[in-house]
MIKEDO-241752 format. One line per 10 residues: their letters; for each residue z, y, x of N, C-alpha, C. Coordinates in nm, 4 decimals, decimal comma, padded with zeros to 6 digits, always signed. Atoms other than C-alpha are relative to their C-alpha. Layout:
# MIKEDO-241752
A> Z:Y:X:Z:Y:X:Z:Y:X  ... $
# end
This chain:
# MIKEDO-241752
XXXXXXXXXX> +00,0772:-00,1051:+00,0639:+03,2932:-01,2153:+00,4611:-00,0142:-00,0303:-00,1482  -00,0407:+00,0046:+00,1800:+03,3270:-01,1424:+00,0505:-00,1994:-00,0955:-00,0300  +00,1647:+00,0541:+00,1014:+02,9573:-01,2926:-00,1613:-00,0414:+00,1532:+00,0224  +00,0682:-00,1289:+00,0390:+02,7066:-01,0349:-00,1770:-00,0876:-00,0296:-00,0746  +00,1021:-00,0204:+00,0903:+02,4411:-00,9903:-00,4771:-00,0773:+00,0756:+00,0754  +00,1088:-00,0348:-00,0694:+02,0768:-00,9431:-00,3318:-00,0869:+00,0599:-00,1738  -00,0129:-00,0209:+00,1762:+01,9587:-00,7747:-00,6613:-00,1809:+00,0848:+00,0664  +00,1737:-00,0456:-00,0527:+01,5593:-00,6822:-00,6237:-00,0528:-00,0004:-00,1818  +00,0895:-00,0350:+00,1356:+01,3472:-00,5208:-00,9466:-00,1055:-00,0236:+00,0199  +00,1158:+00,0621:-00,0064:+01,0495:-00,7398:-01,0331:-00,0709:+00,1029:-00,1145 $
XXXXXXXXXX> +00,0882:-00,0603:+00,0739:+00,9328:-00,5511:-01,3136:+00,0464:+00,1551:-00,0336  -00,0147:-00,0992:+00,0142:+00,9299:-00,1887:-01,4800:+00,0932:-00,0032:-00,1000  -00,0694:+00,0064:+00,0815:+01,1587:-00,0077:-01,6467:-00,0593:+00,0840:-00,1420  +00,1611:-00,1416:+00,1371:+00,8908:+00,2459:-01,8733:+00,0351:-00,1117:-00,0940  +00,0085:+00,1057:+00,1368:+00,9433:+00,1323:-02,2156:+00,1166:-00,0733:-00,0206  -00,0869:+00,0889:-00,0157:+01,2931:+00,0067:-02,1686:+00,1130:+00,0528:-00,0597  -00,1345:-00,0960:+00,0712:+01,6024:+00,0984:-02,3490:+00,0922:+00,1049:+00,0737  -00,0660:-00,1291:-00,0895:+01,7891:+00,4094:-02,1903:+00,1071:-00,0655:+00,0394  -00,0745:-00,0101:-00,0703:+02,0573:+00,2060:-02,1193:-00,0427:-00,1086:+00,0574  +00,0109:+00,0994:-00,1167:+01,9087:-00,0869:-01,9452:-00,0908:+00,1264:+00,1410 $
XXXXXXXXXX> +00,0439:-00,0823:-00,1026:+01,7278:+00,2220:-01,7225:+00,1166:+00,0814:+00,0457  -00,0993:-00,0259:-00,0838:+02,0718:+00,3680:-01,6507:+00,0701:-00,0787:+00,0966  -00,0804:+00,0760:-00,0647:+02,2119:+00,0449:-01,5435:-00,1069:-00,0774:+00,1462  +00,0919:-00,0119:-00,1257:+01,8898:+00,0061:-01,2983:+00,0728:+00,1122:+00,0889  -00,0463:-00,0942:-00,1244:+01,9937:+00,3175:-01,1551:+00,1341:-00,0182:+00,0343  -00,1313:+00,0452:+00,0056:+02,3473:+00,2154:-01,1820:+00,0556:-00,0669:+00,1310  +00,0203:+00,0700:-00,1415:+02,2400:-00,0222:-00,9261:-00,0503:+00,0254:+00,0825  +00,0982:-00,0567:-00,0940:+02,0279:+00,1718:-00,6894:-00,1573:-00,0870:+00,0031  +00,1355:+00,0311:+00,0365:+01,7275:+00,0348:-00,8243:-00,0781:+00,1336:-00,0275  +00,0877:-00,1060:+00,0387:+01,4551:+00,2738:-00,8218:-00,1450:-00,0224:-00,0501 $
XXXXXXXXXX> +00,1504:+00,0690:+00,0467:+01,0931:+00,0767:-00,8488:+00,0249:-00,1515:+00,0509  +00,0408:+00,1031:-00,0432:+00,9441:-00,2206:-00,8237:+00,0403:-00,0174:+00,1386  +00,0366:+00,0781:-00,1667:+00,9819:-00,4562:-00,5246:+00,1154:+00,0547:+00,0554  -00,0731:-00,0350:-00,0475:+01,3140:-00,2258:-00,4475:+00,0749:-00,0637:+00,0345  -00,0566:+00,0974:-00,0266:+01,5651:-00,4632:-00,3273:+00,1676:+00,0665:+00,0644  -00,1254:-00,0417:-00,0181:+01,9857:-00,3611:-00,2894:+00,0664:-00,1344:+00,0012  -00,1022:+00,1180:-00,0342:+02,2769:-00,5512:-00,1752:+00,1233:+00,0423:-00,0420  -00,0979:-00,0621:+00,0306:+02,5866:-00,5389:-00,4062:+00,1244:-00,1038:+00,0252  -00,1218:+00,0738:-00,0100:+02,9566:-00,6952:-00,3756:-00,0077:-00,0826:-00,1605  +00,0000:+00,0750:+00,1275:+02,9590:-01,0050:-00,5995:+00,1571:+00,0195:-00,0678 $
XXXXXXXXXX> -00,1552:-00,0471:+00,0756:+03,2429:-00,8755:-00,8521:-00,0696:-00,0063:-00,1009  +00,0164:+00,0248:+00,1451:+03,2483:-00,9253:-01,2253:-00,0647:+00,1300:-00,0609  +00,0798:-00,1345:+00,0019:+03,1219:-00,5302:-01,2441:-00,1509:+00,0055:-00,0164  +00,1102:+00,0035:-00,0862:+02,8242:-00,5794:-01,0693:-00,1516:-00,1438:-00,0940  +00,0596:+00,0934:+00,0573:+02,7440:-00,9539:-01,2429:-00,0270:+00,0631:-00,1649  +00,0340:-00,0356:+00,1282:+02,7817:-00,7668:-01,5983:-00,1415:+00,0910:-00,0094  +00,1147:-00,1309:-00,0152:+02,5545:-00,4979:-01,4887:-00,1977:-00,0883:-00,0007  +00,1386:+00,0778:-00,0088:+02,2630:-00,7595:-01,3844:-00,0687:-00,0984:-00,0961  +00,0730:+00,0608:+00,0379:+02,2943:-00,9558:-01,6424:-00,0074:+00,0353:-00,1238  +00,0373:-00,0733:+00,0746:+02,2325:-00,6852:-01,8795:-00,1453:+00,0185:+00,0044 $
XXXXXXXXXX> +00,0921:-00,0320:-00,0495:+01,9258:-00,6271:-01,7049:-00,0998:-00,1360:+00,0595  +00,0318:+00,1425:-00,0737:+01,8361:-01,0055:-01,5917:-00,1401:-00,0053:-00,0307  +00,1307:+00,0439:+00,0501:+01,5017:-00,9948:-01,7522:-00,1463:+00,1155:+00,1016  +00,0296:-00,1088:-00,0532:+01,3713:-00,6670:-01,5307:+00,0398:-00,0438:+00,1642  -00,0102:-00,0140:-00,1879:+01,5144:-00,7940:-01,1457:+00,0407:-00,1676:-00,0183  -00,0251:+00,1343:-00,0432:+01,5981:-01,1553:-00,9668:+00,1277:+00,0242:+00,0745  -00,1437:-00,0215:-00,0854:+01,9512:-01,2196:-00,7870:+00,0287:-00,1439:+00,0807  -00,0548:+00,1020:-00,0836:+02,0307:-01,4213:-00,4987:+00,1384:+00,0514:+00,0962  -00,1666:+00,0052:-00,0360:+02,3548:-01,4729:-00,3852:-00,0459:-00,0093:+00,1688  +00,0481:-00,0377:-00,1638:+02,3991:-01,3890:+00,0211:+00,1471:-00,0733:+00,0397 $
# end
């Protein structure tokens, strides 16, 4: 079975640059505490760690 990214939003995005709130939704992040499971690919790692300061990531 491939890696999977466990990708969960600890904080808000209100107040946040339009494109770190696209790349939340990007990821099916919607609020707080939301928690998605993405395919660890170089896509996916750029996307989070655009955003690294807003969600936590554990590897599955």
């Amino acid at each position: 079975m491939a890696n999977t990214l466990v990708v969960t939003q600890i904080r808000s995005e209100i107040g946040g640059k339009p494109k770190h709130r696209e790349t939340l939704r990007s990821l099916g992040l919607k609020r707080i505490g939301h928690t998605v499971e993405k395919p660890d690919s170089p896509e996916f790692r750029g996307m989070v760690r655009a955003v690294a300061h807003l969600v936590t990531v554990e590897e599955k």
